[in-house]
C-alpha positions as CSV (number, residue, x, y, z in Angstrom):
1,X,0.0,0.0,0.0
2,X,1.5,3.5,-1.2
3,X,-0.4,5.9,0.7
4,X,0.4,7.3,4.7
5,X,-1.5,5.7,7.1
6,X,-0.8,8.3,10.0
7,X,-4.8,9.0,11.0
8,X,-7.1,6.2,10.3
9,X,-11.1,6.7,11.4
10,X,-13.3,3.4,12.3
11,X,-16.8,5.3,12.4
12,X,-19.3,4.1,15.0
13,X,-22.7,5.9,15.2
14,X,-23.6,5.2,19.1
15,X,-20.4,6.2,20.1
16,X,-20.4,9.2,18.4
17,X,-22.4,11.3,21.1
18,X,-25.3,12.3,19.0
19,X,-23.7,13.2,16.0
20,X,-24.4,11.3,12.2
21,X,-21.4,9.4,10.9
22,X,-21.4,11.5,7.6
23,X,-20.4,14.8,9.9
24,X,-18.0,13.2,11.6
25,X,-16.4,11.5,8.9
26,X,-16.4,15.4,7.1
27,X,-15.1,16.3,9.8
28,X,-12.2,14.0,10.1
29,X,-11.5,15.0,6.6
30,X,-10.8,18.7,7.3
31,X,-8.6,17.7,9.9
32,X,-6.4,15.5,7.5
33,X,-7.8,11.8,7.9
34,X,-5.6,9.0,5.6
35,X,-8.5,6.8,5.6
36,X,-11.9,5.8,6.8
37,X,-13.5,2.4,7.9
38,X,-17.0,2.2,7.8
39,X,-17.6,-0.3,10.5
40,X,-21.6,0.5,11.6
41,X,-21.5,-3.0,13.5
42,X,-24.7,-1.8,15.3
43,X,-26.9,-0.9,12.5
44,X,-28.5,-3.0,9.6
45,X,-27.1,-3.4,5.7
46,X,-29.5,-1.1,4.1
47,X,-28.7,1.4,6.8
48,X,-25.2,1.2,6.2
49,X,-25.5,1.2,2.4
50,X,-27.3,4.6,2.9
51,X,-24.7,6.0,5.1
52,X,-21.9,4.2,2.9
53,X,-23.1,5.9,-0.1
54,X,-22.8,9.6,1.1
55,X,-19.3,8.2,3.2
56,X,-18.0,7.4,-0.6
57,X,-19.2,10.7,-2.2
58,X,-17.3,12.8,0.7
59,X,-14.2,10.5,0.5
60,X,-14.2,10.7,-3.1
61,X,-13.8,14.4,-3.6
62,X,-10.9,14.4,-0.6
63,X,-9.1,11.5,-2.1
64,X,-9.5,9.6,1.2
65,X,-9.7,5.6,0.7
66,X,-12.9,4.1,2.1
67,X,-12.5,1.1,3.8
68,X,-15.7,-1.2,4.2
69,X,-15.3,-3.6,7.5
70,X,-15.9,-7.3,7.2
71,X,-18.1,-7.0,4.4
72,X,-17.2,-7.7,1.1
73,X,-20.6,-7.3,-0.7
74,X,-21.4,-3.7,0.9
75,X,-17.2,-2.8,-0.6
76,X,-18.2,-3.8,-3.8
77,X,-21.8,-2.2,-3.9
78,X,-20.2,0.9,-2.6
79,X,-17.9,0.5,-5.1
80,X,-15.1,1.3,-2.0
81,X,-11.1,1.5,-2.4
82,X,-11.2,-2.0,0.3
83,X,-12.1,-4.4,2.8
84,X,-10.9,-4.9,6.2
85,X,-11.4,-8.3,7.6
86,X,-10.9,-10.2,10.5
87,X,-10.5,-14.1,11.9
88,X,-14.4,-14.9,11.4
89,X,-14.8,-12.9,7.3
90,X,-13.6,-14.2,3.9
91,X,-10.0,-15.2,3.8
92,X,-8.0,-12.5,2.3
93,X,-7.3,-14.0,-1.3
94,X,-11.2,-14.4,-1.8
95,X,-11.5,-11.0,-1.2
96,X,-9.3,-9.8,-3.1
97,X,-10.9,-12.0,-6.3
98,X,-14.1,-10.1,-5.4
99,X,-13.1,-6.9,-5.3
100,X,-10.0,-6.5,-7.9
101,X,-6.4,-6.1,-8.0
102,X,-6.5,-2.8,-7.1
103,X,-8.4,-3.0,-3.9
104,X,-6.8,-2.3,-0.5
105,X,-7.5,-5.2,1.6
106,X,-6.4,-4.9,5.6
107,X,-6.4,-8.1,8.3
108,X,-6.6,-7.9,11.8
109,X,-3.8,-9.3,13.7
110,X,-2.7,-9.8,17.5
111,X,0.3,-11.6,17.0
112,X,3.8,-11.3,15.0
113,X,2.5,-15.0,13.5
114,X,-0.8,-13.8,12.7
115,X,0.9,-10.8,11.0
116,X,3.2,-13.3,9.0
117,X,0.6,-15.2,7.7
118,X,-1.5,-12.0,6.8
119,X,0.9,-10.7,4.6
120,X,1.9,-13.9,2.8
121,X,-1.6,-14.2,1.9
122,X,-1.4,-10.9,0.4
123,X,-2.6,-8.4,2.8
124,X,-1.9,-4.7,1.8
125,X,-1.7,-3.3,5.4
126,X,-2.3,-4.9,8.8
127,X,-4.7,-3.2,12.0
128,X,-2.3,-4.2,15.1
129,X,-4.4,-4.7,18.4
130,X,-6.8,-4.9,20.9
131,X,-3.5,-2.7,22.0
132,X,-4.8,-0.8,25.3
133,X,-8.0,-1.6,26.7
134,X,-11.0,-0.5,24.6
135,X,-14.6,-0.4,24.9
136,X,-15.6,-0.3,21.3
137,X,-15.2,-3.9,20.4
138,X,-15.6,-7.0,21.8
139,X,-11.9,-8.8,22.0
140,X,-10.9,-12.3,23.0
141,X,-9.2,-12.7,25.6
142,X,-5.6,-13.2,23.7
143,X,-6.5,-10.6,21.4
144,X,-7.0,-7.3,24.3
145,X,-4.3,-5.3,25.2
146,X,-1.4,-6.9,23.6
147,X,0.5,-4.0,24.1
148,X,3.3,-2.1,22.8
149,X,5.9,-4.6,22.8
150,X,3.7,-6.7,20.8
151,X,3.4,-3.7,18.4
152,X,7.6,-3.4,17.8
153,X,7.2,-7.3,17.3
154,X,4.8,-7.0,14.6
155,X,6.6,-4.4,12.9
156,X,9.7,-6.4,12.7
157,X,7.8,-9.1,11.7
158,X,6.5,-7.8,8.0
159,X,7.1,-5.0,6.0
160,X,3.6,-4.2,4.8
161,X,2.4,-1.0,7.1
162,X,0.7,-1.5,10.2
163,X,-1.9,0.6,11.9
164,X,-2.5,-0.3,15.7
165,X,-5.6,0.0,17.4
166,X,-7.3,-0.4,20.7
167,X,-7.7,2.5,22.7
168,X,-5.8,5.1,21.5
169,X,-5.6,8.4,22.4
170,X,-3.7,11.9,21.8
171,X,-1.4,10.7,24.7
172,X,-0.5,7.2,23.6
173,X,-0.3,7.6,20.1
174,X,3.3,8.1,20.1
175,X,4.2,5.1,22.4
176,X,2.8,3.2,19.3
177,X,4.5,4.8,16.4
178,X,7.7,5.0,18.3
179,X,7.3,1.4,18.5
180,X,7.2,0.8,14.5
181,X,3.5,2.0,13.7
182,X,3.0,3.5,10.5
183,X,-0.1,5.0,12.7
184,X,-3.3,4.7,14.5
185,X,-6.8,3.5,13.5
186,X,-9.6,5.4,16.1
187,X,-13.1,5.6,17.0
188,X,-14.1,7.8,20.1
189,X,-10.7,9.7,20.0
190,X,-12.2,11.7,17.2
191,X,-15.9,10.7,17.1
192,X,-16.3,11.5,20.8
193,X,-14.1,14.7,20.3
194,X,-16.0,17.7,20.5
195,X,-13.6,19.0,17.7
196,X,-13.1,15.9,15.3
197,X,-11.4,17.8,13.0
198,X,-8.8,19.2,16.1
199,X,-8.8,15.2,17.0
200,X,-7.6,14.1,14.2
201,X,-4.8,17.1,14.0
202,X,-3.9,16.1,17.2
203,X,-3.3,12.1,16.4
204,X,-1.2,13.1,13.5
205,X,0.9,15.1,15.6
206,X,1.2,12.7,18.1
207,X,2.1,10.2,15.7
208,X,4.9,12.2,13.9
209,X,6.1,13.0,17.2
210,X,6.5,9.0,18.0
211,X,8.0,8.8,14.6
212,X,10.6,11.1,15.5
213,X,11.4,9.7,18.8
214,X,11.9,5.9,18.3
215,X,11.5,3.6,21.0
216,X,15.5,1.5,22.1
């Protein structure tokens, strides 16, 4: 995958305090987002084919990749730059026949193993975590909190980029990319924000700071 990775949104509708997806996700662009993932767990397909349609219309004009999570079908009736898919979706090379060459498909990974095997199979990039405790997503029990150890490993362990994710915030951003992030996929840390625009400013800036500052 040739583009940065710095800021990456995962939108979430009930945790974005009131506030529609499409505004926040407009939002998110003003402040400089690489990419957004529609995830919408909560909410049915037809829903999230309505809100996925005026997701690729905004991303389209900023030249921001939409990433569609876990479903293949809604990436490919969105007509959306990728899928991102984890241990219980379509293995990655039947993904990838669905939705083209070109497509940017992401996996889900806990382990430097898991992150091998991800990238052999012809992963693009890789989202690194549960890595700090997070109440957005339901985690096994090996897959929460991994950590930032478990981050460096990962990042040794493939060259394809890596964006890590689990609760992260403005103030352990860095700890992530000074660990061999490429950078940091969030939800409440800009949809919660009562500037998601500022947020996502602010996570960049943490992350080039990290970047700058590499962990021994």
């Amino acid at each position: 995958m040739d583009r940065t990775l710095s800021t990456y949104l995962v939108t979430q509708a009930d945790r974005s305090i009131g506030r529609g997806t499409v505004d926040i996700v407009r939002e998110a662009i003003a402040g400089g987002v690489d990419a957004v993932q529609q995830r919408e767990k909560h909410t049915q397909a037809i829903d999230r084919y309505e809100t996925g349609q005026k997701l690729r219309e905004l991303t389209s004009e900023a030249d921001v990749p939409l990433i569609v999570n876990d479903r293949v079908d809604l990436a490919v009736a969105l007509d959306a730059d990728g899928v991102h898919l984890g241990d219980d979706d379509l293995p990655i090379d039947v993904a990838r026949r669905q939705l083209g060459a070109d497509a940017v498909v992401g996996r889900s990974v806990s382990t430097p193993d898991a992150a091998r095997a991800a990238a052999a199979a012809g992963a693009d990039y890789l989202g690194v975590g549960a890595v700090f405790a997070t109440g957005t997503k339901d985690t096994r029990e090996s897959e929460s909190e991994i950590g930032v150890d478990t981050v460096a490993a990962v990042a040794d362990a493939v060259s394809i980029p890596i964006v890590a994710i689990g609760g992260i915030t403005t103030e352990n951003a860095s700890s992530v990319a000074a660990a061999g992030a490429d950078g940091v996929a969030a939800v409440t840390a800009i949809t919660e924000a009562d500037d998601p625009a500022a947020a996502t400013r602010a996570l960049r800036a943490a992350v080039e700071s990290g970047r700058e500052a590499p962990s021994k």
